[in-house]
PDB file of N, H, CA, C and O in Angstrom:
ATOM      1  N   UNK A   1      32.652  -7.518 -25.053  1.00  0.00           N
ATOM      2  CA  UNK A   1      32.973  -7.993 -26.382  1.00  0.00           C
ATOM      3  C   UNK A   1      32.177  -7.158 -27.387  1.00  0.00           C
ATOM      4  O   UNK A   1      30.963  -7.361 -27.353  1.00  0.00           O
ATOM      5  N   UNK A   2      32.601  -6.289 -28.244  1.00  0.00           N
ATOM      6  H   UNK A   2      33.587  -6.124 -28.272  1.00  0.00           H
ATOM      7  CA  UNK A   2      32.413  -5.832 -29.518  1.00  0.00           C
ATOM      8  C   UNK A   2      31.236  -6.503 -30.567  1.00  0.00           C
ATOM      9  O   UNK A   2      30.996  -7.639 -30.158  1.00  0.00           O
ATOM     10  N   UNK A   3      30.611  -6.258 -31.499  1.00  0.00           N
ATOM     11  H   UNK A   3      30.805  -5.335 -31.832  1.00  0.00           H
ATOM     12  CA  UNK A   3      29.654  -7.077 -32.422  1.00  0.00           C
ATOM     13  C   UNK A   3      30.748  -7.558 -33.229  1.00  0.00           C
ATOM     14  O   UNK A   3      30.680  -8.643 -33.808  1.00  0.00           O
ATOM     15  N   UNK A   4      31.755  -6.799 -33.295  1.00  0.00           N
ATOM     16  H   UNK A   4      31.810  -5.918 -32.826  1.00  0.00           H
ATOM     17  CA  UNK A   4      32.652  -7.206 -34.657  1.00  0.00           C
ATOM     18  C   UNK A   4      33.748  -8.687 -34.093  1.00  0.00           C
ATOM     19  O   UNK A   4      34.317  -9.407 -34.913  1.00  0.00           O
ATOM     20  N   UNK A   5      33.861  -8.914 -32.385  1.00  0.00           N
ATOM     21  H   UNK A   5      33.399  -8.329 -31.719  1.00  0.00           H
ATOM     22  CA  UNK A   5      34.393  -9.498 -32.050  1.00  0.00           C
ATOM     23  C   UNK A   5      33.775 -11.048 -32.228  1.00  0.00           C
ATOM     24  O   UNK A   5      34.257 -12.111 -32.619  1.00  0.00           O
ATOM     25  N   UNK A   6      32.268 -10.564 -31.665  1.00  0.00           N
ATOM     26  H   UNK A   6      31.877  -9.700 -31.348  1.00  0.00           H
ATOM     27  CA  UNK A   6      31.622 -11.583 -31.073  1.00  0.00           C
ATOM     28  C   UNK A   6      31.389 -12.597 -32.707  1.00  0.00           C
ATOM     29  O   UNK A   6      31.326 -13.823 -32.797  1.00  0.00           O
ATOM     30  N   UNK A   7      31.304 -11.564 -33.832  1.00  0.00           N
ATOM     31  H   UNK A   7      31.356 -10.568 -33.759  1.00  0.00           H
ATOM     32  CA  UNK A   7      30.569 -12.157 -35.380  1.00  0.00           C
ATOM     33  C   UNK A   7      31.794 -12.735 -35.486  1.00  0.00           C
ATOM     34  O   UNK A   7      31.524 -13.858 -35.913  1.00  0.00           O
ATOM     35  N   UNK A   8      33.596 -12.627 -35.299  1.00  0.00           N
ATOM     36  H   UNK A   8      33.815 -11.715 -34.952  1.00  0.00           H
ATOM     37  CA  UNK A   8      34.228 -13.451 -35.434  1.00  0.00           C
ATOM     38  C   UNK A   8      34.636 -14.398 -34.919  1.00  0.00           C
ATOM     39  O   UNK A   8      35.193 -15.316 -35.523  1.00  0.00           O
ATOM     40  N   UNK A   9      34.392 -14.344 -33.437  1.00  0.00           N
ATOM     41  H   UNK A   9      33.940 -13.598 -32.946  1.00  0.00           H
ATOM     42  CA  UNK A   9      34.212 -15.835 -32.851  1.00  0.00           C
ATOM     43  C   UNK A   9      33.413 -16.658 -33.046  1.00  0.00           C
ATOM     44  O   UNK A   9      33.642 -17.857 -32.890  1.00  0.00           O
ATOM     45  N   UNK A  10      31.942 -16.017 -33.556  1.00  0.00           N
ATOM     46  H   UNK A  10      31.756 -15.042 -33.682  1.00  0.00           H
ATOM     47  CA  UNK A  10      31.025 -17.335 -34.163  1.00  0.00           C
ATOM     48  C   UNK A  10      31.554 -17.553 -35.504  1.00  0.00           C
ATOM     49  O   UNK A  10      31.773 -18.718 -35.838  1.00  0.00           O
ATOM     50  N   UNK A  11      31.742 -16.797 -36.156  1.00  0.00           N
ATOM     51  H   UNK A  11      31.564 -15.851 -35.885  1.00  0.00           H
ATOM     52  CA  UNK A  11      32.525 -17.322 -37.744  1.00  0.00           C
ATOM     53  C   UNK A  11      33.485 -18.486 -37.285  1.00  0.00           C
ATOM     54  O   UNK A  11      33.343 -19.583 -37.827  1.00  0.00           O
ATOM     55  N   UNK A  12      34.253 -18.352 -36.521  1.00  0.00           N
ATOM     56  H   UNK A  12      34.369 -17.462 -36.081  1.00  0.00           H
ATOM     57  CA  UNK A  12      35.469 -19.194 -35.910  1.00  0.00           C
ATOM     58  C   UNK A  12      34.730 -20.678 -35.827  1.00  0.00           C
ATOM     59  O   UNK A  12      34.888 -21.577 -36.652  1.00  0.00           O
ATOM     60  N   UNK A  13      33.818 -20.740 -34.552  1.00  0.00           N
ATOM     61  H   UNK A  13      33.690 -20.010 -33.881  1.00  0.00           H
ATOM     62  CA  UNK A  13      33.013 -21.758 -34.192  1.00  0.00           C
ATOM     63  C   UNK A  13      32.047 -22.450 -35.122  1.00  0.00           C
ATOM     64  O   UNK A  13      31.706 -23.618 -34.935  1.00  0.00           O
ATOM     65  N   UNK A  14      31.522 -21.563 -36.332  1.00  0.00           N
ATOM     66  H   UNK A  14      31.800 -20.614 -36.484  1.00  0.00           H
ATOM     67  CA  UNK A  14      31.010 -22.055 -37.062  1.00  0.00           C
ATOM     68  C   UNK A  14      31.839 -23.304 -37.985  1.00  0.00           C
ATOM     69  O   UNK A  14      31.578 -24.507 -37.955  1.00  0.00           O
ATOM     70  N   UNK A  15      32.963 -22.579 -38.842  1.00  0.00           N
ATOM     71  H   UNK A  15      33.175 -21.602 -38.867  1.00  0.00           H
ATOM     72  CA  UNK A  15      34.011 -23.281 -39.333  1.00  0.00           C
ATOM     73  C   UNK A  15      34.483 -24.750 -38.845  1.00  0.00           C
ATOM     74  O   UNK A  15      34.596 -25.754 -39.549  1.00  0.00           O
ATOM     75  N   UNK A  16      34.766 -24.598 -37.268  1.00  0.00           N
ATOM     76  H   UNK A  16      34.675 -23.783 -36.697  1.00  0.00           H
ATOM     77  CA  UNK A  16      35.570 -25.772 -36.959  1.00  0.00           C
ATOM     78  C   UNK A  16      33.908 -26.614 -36.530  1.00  0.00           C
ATOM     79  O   UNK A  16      33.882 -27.812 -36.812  1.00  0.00           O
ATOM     80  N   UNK A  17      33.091 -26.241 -36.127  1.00  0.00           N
ATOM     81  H   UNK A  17      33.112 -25.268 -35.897  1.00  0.00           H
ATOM     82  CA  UNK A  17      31.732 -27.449 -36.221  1.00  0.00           C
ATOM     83  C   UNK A  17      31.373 -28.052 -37.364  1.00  0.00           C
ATOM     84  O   UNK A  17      30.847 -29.163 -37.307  1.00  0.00           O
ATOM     85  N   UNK A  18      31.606 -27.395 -38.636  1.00  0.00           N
ATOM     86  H   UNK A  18      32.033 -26.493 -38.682  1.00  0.00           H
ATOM     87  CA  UNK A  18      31.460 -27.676 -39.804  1.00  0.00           C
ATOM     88  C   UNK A  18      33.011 -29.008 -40.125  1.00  0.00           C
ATOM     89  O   UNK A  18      33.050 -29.914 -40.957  1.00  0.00           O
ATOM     90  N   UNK A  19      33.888 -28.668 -39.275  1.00  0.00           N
ATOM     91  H   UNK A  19      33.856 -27.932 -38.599  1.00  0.00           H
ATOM     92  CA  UNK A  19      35.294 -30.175 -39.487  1.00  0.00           C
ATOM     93  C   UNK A  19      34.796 -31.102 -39.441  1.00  0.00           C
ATOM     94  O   UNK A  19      34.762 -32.085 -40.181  1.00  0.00           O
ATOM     95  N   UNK A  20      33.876 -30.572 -37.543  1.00  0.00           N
ATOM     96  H   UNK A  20      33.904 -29.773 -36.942  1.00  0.00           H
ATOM     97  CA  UNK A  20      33.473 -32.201 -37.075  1.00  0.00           C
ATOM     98  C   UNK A  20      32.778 -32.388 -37.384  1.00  0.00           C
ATOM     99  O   UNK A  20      32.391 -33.374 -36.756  1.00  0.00           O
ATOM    100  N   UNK A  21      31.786 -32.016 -38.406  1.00  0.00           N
ATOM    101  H   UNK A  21      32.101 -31.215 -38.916  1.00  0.00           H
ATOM    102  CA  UNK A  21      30.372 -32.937 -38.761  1.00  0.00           C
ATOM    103  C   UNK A  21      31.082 -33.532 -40.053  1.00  0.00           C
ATOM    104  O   UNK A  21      30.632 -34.587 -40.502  1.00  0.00           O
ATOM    105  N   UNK A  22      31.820 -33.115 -40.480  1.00  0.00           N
ATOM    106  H   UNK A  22      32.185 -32.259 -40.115  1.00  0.00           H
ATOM    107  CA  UNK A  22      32.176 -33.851 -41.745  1.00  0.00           C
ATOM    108  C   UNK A  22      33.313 -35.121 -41.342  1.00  0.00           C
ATOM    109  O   UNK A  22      33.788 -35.917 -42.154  1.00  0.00           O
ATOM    110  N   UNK A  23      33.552 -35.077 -40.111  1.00  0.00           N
ATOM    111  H   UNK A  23      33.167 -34.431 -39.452  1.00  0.00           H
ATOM    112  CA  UNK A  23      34.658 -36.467 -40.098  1.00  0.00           C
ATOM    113  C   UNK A  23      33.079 -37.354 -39.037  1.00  0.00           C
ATOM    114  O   UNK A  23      32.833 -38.541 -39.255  1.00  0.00           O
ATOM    115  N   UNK A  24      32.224 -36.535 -37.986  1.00  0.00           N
ATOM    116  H   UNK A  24      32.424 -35.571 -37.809  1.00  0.00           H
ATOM    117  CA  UNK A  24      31.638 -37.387 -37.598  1.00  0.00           C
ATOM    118  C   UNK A  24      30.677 -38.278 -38.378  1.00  0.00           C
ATOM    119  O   UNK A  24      30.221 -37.780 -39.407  1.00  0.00           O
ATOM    120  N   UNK A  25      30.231 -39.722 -38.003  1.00  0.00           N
ATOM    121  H   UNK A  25      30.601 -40.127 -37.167  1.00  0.00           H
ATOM    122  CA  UNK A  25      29.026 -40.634 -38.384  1.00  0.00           C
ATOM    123  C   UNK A  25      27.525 -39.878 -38.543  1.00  0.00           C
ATOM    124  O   UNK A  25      26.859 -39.796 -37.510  1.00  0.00           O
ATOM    125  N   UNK A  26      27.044 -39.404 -39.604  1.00  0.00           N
ATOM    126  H   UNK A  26      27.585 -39.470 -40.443  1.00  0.00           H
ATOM    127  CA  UNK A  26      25.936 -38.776 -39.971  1.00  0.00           C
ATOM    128  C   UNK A  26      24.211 -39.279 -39.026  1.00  0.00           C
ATOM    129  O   UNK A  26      23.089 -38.782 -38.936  1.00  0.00           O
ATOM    130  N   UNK A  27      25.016 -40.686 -38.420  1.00  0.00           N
ATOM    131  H   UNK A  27      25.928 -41.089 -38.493  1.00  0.00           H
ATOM    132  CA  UNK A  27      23.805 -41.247 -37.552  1.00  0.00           C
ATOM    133  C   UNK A  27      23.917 -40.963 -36.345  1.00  0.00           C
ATOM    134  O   UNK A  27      22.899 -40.942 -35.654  1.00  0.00           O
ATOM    135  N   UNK A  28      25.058 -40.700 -35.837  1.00  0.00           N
ATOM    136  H   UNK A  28      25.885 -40.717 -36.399  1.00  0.00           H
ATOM    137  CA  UNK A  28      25.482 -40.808 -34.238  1.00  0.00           C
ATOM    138  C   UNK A  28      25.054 -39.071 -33.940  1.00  0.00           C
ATOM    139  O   UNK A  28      24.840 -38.032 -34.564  1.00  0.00           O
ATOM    140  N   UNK A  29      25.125 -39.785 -32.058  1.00  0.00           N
ATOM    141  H   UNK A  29      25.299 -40.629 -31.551  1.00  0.00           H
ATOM    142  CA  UNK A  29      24.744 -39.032 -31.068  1.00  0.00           C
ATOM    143  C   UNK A  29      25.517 -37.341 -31.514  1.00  0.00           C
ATOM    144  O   UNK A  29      24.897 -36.278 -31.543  1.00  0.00           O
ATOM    145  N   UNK A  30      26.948 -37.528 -31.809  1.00  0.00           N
ATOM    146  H   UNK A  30      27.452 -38.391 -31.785  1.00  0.00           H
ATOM    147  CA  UNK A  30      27.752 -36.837 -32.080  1.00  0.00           C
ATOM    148  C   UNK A  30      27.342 -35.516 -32.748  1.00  0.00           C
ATOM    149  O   UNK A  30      27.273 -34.328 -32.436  1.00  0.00           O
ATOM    150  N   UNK A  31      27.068 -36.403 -33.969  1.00  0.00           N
ATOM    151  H   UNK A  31      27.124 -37.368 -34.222  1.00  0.00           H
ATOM    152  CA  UNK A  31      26.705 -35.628 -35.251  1.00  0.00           C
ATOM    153  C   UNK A  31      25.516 -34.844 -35.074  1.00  0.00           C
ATOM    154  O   UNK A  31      25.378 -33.710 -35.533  1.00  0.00           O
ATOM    155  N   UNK A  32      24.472 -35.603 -34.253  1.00  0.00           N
ATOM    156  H   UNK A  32      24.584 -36.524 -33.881  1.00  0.00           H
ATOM    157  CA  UNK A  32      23.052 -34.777 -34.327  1.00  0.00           C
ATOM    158  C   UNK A  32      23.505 -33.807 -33.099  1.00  0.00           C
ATOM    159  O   UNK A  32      23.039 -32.673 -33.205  1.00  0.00           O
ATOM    160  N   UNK A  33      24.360 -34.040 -31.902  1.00  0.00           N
ATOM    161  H   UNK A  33      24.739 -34.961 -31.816  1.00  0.00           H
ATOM    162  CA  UNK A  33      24.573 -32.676 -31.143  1.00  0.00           C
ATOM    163  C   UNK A  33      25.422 -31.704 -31.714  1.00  0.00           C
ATOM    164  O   UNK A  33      25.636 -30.658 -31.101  1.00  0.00           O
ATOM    165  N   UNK A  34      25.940 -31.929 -32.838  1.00  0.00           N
ATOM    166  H   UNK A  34      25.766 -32.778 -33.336  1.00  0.00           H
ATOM    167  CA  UNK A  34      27.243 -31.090 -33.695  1.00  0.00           C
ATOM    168  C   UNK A  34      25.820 -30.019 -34.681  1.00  0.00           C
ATOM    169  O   UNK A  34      25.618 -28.828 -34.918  1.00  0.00           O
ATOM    170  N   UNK A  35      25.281 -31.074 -34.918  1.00  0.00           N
ATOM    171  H   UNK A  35      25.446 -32.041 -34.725  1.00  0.00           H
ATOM    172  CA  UNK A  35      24.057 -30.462 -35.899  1.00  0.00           C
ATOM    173  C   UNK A  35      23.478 -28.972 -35.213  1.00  0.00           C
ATOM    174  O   UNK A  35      23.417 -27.831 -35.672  1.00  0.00           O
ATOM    175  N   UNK A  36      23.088 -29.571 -33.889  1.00  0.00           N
ATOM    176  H   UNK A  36      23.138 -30.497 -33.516  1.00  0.00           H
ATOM    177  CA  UNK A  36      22.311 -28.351 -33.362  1.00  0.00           C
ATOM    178  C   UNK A  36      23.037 -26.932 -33.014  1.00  0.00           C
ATOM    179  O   UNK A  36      22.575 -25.792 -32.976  1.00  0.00           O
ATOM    180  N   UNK A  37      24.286 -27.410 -32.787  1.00  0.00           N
ATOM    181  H   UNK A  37      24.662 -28.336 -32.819  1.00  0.00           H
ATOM    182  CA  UNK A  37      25.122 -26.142 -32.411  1.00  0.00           C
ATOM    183  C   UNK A  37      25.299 -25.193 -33.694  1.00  0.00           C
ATOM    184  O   UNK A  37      25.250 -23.965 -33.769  1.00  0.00           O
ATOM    185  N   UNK A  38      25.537 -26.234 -34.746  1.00  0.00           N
ATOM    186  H   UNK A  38      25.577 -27.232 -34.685  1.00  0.00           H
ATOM    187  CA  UNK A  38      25.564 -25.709 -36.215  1.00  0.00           C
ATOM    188  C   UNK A  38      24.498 -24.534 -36.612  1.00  0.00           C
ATOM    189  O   UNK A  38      24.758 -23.381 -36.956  1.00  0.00           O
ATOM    190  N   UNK A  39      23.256 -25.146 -36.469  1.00  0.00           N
ATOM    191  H   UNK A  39      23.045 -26.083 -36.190  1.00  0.00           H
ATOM    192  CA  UNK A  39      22.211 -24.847 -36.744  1.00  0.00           C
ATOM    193  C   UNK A  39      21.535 -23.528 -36.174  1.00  0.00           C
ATOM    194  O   UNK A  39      20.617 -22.871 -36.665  1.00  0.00           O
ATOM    195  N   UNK A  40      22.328 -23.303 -34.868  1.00  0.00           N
ATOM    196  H   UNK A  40      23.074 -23.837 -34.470  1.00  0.00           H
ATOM    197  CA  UNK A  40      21.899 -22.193 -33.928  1.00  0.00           C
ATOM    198  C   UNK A  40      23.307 -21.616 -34.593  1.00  0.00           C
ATOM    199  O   UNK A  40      23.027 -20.571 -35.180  1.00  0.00           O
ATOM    200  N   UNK A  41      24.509 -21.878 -34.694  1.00  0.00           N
ATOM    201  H   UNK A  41      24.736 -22.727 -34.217  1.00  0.00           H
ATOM    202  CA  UNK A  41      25.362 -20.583 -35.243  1.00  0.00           C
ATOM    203  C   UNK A  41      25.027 -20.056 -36.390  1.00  0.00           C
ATOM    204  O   UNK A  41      25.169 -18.860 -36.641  1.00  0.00           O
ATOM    205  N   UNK A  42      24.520 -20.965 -37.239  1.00  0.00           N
ATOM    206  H   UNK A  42      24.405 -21.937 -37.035  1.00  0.00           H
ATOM    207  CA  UNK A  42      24.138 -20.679 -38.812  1.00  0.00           C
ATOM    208  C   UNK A  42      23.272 -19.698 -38.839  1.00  0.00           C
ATOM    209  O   UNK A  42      23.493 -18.708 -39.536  1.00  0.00           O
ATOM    210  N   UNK A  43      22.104 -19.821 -38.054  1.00  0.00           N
ATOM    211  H   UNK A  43      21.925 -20.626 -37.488  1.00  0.00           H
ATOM    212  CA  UNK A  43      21.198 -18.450 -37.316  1.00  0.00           C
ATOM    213  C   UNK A  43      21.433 -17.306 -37.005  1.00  0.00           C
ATOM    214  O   UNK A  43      20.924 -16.402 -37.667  1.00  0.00           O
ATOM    215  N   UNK A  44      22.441 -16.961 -35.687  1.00  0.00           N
ATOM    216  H   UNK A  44      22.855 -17.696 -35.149  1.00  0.00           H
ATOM    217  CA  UNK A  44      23.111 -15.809 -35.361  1.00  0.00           C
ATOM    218  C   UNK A  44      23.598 -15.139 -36.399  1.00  0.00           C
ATOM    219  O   UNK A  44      23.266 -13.967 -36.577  1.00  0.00           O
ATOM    220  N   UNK A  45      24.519 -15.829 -37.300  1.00  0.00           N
ATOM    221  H   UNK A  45      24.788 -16.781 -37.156  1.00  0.00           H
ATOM    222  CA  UNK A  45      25.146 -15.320 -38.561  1.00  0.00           C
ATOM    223  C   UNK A  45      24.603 -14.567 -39.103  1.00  0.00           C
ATOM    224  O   UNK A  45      25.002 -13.415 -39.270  1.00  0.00           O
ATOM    225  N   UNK A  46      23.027 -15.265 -39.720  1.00  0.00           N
ATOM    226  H   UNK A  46      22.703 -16.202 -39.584  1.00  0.00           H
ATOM    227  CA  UNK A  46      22.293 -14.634 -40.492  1.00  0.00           C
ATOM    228  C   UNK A  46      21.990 -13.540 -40.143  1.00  0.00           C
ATOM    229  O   UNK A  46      22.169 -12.492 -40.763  1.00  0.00           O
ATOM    230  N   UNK A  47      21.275 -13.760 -38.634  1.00  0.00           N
ATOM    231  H   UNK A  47      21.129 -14.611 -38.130  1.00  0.00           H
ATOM    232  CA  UNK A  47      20.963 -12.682 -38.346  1.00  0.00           C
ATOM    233  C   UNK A  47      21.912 -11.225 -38.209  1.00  0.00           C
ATOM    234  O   UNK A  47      21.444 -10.121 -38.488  1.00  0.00           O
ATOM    235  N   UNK A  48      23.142 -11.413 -37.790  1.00  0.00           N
ATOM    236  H   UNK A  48      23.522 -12.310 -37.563  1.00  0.00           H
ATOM    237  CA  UNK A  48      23.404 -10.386 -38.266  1.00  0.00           C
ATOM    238  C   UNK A  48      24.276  -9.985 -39.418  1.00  0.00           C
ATOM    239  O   UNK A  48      25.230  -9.206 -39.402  1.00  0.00           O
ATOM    240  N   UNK A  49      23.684 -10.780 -40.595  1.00  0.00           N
ATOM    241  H   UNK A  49      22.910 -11.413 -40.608  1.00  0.00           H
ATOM    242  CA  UNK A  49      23.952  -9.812 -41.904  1.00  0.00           C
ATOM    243  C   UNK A  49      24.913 -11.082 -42.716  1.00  0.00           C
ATOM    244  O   UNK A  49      24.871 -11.182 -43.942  1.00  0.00           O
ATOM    245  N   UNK A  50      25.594 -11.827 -42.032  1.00  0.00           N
ATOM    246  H   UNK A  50      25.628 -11.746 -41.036  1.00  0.00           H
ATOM    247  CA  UNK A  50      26.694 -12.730 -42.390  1.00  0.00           C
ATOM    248  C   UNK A  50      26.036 -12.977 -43.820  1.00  0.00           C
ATOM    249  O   UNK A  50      24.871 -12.610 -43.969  1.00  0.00           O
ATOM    250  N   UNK A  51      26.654 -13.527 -44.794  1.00  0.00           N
ATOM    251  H   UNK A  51      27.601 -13.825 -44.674  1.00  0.00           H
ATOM    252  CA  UNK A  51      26.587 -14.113 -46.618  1.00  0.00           C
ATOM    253  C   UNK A  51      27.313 -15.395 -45.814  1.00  0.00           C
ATOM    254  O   UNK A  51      28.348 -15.149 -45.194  1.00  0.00           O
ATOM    255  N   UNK A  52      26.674 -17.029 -45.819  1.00  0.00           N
ATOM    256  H   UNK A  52      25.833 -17.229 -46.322  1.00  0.00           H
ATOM    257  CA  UNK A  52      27.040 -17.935 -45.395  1.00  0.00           C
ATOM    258  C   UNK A  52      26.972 -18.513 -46.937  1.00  0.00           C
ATOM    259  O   UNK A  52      26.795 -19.717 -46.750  1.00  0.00           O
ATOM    260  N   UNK A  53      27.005 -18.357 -47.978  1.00  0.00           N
ATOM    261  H   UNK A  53      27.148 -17.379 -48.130  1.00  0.00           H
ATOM    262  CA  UNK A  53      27.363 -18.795 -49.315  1.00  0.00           C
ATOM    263  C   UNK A  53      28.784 -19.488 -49.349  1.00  0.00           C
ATOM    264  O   UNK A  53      28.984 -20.643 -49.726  1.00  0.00           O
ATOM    265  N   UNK A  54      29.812 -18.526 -48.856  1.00  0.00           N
ATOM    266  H   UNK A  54      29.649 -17.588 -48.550  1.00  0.00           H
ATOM    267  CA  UNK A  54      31.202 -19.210 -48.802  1.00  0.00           C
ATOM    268  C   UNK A  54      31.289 -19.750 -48.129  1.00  0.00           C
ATOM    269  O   UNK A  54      31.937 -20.729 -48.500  1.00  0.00           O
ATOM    270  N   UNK A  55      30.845 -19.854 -46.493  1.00  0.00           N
ATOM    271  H   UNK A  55      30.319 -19.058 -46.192  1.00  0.00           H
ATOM    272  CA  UNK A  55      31.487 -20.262 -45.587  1.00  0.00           C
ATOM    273  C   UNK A  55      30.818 -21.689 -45.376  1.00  0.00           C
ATOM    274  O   UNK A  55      31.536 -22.603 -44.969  1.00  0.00           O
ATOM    275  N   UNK A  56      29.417 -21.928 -45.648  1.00  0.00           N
ATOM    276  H   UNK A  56      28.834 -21.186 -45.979  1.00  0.00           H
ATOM    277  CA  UNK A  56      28.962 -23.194 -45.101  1.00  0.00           C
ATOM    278  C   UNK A  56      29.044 -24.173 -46.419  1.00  0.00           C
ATOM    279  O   UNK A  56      28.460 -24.190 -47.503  1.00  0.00           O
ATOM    280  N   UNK A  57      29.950 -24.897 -45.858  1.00  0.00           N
ATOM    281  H   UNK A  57      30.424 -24.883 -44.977  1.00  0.00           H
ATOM    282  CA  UNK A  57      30.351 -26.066 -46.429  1.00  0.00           C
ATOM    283  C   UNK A  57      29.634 -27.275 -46.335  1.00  0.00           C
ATOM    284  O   UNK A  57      29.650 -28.039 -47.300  1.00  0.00           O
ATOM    285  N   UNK A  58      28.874 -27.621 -45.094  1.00  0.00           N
ATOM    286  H   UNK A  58      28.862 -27.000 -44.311  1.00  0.00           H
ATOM    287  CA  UNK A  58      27.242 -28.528 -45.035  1.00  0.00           C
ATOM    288  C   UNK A  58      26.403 -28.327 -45.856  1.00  0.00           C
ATOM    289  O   UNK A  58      26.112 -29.264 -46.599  1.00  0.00           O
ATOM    290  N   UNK A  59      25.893 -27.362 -45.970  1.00  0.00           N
ATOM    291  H   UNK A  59      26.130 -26.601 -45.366  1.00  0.00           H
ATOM    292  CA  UNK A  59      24.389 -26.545 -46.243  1.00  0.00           C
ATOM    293  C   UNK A  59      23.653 -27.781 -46.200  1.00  0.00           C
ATOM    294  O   UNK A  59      23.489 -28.549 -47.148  1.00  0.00           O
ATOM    295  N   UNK A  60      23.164 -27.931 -44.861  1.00  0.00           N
ATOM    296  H   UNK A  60      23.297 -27.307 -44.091  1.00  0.00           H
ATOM    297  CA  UNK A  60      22.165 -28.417 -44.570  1.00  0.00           C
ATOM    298  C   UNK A  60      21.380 -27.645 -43.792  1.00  0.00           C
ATOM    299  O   UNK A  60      20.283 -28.061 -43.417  1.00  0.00           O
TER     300      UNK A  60
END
């Protein structure tokens, strides 16, 4: 897999984790394991170079 592949499958994954935290319960089990996946893609991104200004719709 390519860098250019791999930065759009996490863009991809980022997006649709960002659905389910917004339809899941902000208290539940759900949400805080939705959180962490979030939180580690939101990372990768950065790291390589991503502008998450548009894309993260949480910003938490």
């Amino acid at each position: 897999m390519t860098e250019k592949e791999m930065i759009q499958k996490n863009i991809e994954e980022f997006s649709r984790i960002q659905d389910w935290m917004q339809v899941a319960e902000k208290d539940s089990a759900v949400y805080k394991a939705i959180k962490r996946r979030y939180t580690e893609l939101k990372v990768m991104l950065q790291a390589f170079g991503i502008n998450l200004t548009e894309l993260d719709i949480i910003k938490e």
